[in-house]
ROMI-897020 format. One record per atom (N, C-alpha, C, O): residue in one letter; x, y, z. Coordinates in steps of 0.1 Angstrom, whole numbers, plus 5000, padded with zeros to 4 digits. Example, Ala and Ser with C-alpha at 12.3 -4.5 7.8 and 13.67 -1.06 7.14 Angstrom:
2
A513249435078/A512349555078/A513249675078/A514249675085/S512849785071/S513749895071/S512950005079/S513450115080/
***
This chain:
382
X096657411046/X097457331036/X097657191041/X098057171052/X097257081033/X097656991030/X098856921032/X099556911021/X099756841049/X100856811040/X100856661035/X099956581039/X101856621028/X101656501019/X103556461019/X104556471012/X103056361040/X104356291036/X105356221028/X106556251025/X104656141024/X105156041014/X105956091007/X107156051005/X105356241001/X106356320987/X107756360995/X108856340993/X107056461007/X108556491016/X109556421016/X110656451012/X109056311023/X109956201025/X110856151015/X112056121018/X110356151000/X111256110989/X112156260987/X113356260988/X111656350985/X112156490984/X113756430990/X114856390986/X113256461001/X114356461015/X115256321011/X116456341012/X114956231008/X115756101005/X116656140991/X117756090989/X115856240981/X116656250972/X117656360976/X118656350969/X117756450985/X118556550987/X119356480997/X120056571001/X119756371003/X120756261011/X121656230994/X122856180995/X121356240986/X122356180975/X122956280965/X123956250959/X122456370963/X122556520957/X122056650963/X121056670969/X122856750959/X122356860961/X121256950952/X120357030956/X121456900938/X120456910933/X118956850931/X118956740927/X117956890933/X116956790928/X115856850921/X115356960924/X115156730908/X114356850899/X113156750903/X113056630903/X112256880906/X110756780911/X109756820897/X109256930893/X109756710892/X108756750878/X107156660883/X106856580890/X106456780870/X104756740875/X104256850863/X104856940858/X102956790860/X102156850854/X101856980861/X102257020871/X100957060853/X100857190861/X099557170871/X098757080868/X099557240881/X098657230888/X098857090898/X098157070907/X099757010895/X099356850904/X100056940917/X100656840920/X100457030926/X100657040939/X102157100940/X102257180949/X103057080934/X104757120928/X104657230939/X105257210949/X104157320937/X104557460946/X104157480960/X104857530969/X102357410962/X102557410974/X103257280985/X103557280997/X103557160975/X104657070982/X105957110984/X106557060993/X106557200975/X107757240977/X107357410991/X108357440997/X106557470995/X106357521004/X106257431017/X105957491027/X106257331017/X105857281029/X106757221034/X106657151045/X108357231024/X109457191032/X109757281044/X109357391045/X110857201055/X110757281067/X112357351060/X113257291053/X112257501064/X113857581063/X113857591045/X114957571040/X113257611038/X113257631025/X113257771024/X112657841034/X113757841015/X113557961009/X112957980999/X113657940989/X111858020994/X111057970982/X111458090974/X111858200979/X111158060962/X111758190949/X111058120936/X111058010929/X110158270934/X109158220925/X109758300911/X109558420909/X110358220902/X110758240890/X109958310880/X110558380872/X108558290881/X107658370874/X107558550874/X106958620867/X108358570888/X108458690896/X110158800888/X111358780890/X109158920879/X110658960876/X111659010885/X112759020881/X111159040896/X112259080907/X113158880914/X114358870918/X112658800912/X113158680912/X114458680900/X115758660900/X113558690890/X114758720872/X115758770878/X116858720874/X115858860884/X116559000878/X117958940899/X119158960902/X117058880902/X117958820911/X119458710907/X120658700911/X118758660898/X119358530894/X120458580882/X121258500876/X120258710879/X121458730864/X122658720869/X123558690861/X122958730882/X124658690886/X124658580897/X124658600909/X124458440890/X124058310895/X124658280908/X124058230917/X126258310907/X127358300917/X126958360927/X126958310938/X126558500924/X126758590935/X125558560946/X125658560959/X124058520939/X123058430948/X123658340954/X123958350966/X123958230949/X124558130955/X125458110967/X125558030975/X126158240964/X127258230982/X126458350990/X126958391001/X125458410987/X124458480995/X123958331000/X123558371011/X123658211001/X122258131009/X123558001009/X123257881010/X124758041009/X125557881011/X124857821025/X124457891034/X124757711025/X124557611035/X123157621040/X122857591051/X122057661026/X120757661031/X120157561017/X120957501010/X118457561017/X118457501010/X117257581001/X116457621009/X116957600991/X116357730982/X115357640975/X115957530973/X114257630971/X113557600959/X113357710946/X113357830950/X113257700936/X113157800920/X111957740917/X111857620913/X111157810918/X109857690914/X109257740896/X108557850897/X109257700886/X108557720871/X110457760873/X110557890872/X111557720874/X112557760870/X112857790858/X113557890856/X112357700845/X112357780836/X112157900830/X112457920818/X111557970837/X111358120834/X112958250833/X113158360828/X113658160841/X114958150843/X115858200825/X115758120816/X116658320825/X117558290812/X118358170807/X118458130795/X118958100819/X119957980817/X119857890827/X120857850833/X118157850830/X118657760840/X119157640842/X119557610853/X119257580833/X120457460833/X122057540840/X122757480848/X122257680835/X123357670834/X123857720852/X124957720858/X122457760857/X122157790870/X123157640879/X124157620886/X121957570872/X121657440883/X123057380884/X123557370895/X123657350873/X125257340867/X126057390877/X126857320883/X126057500880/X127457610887/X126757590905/X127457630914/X125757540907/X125457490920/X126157360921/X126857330931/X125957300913/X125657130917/X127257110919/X127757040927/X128257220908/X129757180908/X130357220921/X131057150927/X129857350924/X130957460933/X130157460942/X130857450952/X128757480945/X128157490956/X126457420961/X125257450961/X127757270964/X127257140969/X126457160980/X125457100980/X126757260989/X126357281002/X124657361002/X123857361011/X124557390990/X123057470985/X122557350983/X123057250978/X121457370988/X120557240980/X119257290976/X118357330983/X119057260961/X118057320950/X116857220948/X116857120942/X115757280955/X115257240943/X113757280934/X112757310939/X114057250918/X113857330912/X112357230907/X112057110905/X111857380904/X110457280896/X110057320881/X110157430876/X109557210875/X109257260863/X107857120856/X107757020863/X107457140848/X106357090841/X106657010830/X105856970822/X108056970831/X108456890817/X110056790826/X110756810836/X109956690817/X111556600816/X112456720819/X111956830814/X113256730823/X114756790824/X115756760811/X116556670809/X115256900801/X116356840790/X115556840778/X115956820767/X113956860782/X113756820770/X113456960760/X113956930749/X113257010760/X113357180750/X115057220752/X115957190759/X114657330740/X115957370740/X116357500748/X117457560746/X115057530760/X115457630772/X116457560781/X117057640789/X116757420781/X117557390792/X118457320780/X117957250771/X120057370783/X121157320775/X121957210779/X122857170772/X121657130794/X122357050798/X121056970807/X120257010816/X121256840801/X120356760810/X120656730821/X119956640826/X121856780829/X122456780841/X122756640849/X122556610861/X123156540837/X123756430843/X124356380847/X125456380843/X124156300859/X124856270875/X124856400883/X125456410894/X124156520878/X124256600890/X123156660897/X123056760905/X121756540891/X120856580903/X120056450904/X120056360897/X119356470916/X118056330917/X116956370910/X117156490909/X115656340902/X114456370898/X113156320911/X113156210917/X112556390912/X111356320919/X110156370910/X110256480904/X108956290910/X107856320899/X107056320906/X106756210912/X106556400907/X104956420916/X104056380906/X103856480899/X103556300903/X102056250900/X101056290900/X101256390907/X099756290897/X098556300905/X098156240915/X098956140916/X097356240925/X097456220936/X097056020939/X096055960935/X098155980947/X097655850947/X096855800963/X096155860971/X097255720964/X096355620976/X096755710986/X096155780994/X098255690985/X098655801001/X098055951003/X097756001014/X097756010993/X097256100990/X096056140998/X095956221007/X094756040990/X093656010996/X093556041014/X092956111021/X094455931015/X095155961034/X095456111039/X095056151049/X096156161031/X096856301036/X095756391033/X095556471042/X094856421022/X094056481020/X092456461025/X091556491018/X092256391041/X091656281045/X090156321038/X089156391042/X090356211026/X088856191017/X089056121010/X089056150998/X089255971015/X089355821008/X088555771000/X088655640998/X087255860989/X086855780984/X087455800973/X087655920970/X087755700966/X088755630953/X087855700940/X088455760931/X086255660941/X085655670926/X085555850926/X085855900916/X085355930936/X085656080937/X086556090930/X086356130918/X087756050933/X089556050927/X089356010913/X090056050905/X088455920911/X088355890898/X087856000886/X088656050877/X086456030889/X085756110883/X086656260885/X086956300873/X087056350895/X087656460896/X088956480887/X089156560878/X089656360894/X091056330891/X091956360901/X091456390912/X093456350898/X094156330908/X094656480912/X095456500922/X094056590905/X095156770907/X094356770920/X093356710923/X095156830927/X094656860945/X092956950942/X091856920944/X093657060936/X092457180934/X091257130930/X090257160936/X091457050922/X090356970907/X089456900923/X088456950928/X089956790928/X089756700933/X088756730946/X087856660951/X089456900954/X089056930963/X087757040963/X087157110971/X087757020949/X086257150948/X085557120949/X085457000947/X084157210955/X082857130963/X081957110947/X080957040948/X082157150938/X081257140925/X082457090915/X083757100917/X081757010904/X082557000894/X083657100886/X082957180880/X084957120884/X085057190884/X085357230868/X086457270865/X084257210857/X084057220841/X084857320836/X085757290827/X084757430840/X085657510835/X086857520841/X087657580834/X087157490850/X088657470853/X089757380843/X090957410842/X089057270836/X089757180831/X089957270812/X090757230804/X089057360812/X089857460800/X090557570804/X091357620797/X090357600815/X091457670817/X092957640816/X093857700811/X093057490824/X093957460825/X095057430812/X096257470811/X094357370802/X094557390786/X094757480782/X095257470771/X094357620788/X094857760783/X096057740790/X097057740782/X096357730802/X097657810806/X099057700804/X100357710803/X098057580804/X099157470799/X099957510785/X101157510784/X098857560773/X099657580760/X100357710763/X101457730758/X099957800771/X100757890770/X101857960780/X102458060780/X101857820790/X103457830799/X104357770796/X105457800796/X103757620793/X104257470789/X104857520774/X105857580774/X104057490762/X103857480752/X104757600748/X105957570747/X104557740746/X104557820741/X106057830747/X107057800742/X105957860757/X107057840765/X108757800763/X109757870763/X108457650763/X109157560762/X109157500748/X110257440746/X108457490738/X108357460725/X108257510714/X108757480703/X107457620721/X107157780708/X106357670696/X106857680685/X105457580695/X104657510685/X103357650681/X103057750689/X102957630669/X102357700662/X100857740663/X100257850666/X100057580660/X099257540660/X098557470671/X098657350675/X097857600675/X097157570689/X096157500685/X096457380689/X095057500680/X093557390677/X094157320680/X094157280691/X095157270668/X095357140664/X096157030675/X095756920677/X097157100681/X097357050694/X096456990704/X096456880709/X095657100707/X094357080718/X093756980713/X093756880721/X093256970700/X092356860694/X093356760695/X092856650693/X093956760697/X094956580694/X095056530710/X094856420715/X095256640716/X094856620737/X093556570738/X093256460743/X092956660732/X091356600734/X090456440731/X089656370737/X091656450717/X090956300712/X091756200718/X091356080715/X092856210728/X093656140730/X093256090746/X093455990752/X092856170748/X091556190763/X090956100758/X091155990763/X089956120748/X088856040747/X088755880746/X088155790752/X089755880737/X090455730735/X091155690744/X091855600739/X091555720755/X092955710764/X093055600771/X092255570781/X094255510765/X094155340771/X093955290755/X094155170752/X093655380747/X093855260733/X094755270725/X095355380727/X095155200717/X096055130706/X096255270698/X095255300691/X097355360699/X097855470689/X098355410679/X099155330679/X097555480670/X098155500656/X098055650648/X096855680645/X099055720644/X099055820642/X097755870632/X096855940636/X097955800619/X096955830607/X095455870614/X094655950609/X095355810623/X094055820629/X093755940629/X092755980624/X094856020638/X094256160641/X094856290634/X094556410635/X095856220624/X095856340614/X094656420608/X094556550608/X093956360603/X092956380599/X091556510601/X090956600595/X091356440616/X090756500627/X091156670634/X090456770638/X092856640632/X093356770636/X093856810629/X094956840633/X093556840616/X094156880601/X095656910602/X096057020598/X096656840607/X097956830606/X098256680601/X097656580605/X099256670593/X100556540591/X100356440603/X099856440614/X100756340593/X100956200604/X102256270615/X102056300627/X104056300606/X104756320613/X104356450626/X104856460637/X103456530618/X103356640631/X102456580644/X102556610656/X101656510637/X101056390652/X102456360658/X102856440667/X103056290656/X104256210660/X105056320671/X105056310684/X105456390665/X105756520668/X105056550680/X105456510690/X103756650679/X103256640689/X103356570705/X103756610716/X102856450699/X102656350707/X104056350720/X104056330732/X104956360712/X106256410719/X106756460727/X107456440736/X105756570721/X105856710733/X104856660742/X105156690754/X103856590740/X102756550752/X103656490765/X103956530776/X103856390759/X104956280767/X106056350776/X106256340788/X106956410766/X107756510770/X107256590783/X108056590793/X105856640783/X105356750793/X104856670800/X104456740810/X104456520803/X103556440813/X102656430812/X101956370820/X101956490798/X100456470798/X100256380792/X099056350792/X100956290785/X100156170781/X101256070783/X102356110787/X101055950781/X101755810790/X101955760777/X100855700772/X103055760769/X103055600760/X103455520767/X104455540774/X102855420766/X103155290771/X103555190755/X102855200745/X104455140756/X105355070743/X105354920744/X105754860754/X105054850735/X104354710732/X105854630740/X107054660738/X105254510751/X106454410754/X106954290740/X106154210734/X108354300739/X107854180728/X109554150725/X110554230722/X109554060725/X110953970719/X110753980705/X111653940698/X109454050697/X109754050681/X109453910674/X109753860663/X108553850686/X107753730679/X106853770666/X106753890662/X106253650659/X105753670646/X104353670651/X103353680644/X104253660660/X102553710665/X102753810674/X101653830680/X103553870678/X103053980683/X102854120676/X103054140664/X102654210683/X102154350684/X103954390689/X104554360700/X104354450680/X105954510686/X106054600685/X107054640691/X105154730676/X105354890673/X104655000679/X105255100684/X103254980678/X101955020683/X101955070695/X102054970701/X102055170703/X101455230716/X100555230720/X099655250712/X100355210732/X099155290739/X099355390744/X100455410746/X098555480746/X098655650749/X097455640764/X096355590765/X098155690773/X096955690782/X097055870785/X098155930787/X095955940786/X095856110794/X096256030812/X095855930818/X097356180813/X097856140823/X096656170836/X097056110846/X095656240837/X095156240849/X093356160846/X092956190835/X092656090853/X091356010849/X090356140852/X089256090850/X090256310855/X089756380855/X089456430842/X088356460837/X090856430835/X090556510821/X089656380813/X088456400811/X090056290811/X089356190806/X087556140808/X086856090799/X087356180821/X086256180821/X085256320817/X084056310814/X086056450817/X085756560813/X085656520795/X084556500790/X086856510787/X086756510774/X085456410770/X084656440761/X085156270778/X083856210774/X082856260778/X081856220772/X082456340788/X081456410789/X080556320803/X079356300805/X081756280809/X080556200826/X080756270830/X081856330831/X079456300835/X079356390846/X079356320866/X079556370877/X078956190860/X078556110868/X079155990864/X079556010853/X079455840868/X080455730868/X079355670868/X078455720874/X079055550860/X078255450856/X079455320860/X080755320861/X078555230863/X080155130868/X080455020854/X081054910856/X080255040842/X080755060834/X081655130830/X082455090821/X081855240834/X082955350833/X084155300845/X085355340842/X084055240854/X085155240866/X086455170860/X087555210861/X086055040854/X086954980848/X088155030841/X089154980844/X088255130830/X089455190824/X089755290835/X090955310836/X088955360845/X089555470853/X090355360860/X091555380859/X090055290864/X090855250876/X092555140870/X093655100876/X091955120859/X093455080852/X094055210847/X095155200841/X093755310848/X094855460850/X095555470861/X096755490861/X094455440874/X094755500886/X096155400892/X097155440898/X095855230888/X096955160889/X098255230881/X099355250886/X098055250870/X099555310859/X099955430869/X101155470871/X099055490873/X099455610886/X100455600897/X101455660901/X099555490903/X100055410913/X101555350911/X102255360921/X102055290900/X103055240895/X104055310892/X105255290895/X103555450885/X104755560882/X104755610897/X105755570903/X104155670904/X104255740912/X105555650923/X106655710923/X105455550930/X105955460935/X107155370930/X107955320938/X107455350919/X108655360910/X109055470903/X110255480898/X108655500903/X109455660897/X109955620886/X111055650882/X109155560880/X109655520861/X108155530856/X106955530861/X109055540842/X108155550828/X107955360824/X107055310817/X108755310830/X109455170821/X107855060823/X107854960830/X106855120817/X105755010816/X105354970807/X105155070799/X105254870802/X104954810791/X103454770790/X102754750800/X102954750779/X101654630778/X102254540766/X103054580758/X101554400766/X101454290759/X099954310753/X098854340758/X100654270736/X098754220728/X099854120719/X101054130718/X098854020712/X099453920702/X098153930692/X097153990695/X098253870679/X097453920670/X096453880668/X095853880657/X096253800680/X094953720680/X093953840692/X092753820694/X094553960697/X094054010701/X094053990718/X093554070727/X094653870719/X094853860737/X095853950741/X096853970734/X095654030754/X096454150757/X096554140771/X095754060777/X097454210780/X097854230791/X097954360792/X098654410783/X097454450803/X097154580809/X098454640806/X098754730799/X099554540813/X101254640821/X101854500824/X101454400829/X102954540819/X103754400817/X105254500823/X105854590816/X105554460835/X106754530845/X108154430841/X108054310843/X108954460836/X110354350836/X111354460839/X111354560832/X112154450849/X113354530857/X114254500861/X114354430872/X115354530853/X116654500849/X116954370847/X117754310854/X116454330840/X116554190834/X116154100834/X116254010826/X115354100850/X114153980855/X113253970846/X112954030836/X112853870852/X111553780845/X110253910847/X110153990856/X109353890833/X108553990835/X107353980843/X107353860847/X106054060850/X105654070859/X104454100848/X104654170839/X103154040850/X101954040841/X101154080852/X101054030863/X100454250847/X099654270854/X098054310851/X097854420846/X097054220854/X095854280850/X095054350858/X095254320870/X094254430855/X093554580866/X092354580861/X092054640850/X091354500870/X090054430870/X089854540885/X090554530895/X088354660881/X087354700888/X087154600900/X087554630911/X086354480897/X086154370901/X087054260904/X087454240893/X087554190911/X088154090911/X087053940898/X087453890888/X086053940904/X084653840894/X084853880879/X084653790871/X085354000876/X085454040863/X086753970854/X086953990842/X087853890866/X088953810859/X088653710847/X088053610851/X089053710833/X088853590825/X090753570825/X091553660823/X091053430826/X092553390826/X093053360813/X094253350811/X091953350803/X092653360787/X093853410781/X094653350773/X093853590787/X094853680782/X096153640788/X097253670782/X096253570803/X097453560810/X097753410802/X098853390796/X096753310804/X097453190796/X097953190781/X098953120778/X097153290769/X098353320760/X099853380761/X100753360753/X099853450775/X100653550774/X101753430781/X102853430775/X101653370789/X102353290794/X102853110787/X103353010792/X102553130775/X102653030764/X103653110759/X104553060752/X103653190759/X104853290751/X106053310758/X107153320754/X105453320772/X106853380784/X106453310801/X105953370810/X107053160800/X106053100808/X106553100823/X106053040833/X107953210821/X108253250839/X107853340842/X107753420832/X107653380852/X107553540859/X105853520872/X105053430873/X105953630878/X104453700884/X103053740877/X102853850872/X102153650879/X101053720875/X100253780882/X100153730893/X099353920881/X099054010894/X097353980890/X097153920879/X096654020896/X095154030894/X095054190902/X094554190913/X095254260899/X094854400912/X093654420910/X093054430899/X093254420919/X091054470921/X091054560929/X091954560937/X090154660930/X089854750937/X089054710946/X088854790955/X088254570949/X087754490960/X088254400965/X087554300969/X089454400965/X090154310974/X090754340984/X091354450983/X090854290995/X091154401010/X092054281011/X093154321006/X092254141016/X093154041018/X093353961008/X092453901002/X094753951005/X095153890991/X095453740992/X095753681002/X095253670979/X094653560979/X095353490964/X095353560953/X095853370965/X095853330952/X095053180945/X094653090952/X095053180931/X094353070931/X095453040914/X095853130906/X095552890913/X095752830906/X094652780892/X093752700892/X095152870881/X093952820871/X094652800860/X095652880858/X094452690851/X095152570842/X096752590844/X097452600833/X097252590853/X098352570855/X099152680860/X100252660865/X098752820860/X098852950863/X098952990879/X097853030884/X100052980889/X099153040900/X098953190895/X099753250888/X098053250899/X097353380900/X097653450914/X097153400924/X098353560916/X097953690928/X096953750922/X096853790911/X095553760937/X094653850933/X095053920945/X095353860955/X095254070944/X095954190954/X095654320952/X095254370942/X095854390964/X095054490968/X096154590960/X097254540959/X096054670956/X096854780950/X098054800955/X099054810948/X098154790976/X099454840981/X100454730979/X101654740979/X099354590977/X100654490979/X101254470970/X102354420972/X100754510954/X101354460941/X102554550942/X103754520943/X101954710941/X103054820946/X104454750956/X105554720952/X103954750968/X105054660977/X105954580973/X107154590972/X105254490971/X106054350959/X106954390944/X107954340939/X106354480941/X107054560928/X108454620928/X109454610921/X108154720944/X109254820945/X110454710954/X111654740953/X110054560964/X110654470969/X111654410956/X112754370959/X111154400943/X111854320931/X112554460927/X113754440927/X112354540924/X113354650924/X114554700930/X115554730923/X114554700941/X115354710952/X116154590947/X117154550953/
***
């Protein structure tokens, strides 16, 4: 087993501020075996009906394990587990939970309380840089092409049919589950195409069509995607100028495995590294801020910015995610900065080892290695 400080470490920092804490993740990104590798944990696998059939008198578990600390892992499997986590978090502080699940906290109507102010969230991601380290096999374009799931990443062959399986059991633990939705094709097809295009400009009409459902049931959908972690809207930055882009999403698939599976590489052309690796930064970003809160800029002349970071009120942070550092053109930052002419501009390259800046028409530029933008990001946060 694999361990993967980094996540412990936050684990553990979230259980210093509550007793509750809900570790969400896609299926398969690692959730169970990271929650096994806490030290003194009691693990309890919810999927398990002798687990069920434990939990029907919630109290009476709870002062069986006072002053230990338990994990519920797929808790939802659970009759009421909101109402579980609730009657811990009030009366028995001294337990400390934590529970796993595949979705936002709150978002179906299996959980009746989004349990606010009475737990921490931590979001396991797919696997990022630290990752690479913990799971010692640092090459990045592997991570690219596999993707970030431990399993996916660590198999000695591609692993093709894994990534429909996964889509089987996603609709039918996730989905079915937690949503009870109808229309399986049409779902999958809208994952799929969403894969394919992933990093472009959503617009619903597009794929109604395609997946023989409604604009609003795209919308809908799409919901539930977000909802579940599989897909990233990222929401246009904009004061509501008369040239910008203020409605329009981008949609990115949350891991760069499925995406290269849905187009069909089998192999990475370095034409292809470029959008993987502007995933793997948005990876990098959520994982390390623990937010959704990313933005992109476009104006209608078509000049755009990757991820546009603004946090709690500061000046916004322009970031472009250039393969190459040589592949920078400064066009997109000098419109973007005619519009919003304070803040950070980032260059992150995957070939830059010492960071460096340069001044172009008036712009200084950071060109920066992935850890320092991160660093610098989570420093303005703080």
């Amino acid at each position: 087993m694999y361990l993967r400080p980094e996540w412990i470490r936050r684990i553990d920092d979230a259980f210093c501020d509550r007793s509750v804490v809900w570790l969400k993740g896609v299926r398969r990104v690692g959730k169970t075996v990271l929650s096994c590798s806490l030290s003194d944990a009691e693990y309890y696998d919810c999927e398990l009906p002798r687990t069920r059939r434990l939990f029907e008198d919630p109290e009476g578990l709870l002062r069986s394990v006072r002053g230990s600390r338990i994990v519920l892992d797929e808790i939802h499997r659970l009759v009421n587990p909101s109402e579980l986590l609730k009657i811990a978090a009030d009366h028995y502080s001294d337990v400390q939970i934590l529970a796993t699940g595949s979705s936002t906290l709150g978002a179906s109507s299996k959980f009746r309380d989004s349990l606010t102010g009475r737990k921490r969230t931590v979001w396991l991601t797919p696997m990022t840089l630290d990752d690479l380290s913990a799971f010692e096999r640092g090459d990045l374009e592997h991570r690219l092409l596999r993707g970030g799931l431990p399993s996916f990443f660590l198999a000695s062959e591609t692993p093709e049919s894994d990534y429909q399986e996964w889509l089987d059991s996603y609709w039918a633990k996730d989905i079915q589950e937690l949503f009870r939705l109808e229309r399986r094709a049409s779902f999958q097809r809208l994952f799929e195409l969403l894969a394919t295009q992933s990093g472009g400009i959503f617009e619903a009409t597009r794929f109604a069509g395609p997946c023989e459902i409604s604009r609003q049931t795209v919308s809908n959908y799409l919901a539930v995607l977000e909802a579940t972690l599989v897909a990233h809207v990222i929401r246009p930055f904009s004061t509501r100028r008369s040239t910008e882009l203020v409605s329009a999403p981008k949609v990115y698939a949350f891991d760069t495995g499925f995406v290269c599976f849905a187009r069909g590489w089998r192999e990475l052309r370095p034409d292809d590294l470029g959008i993987l690796w502007e995933h793997f930064v948005l990876n990098e970003i959520q994982a390390k801020l623990q937010s959704q809160q990313v933005h992109y800029w476009r104006d209608k002349n078509k000049h755009e910015i990757d991820f546009i970071i603004r946090r709690r009120g500061g000046l916004p942070d322009a970031i472009e995610c250039k393969w190459s550092a040589e592949e920078f053109d400064p066009r997109n930052l000098r419109a973007f900065r005619r519009q919003y002419p304070e803040g950070r501009n980032w260059v992150v390259a995957s070939d830059v080892d010492r960071s460096f800046s340069r001044t172009v028409g008036g712009i200084e530029i950071r060109f920066a290695a992935l850890p320092e933008l991160i660093h610098q990001l989570q420093q303005r946060d703080d």
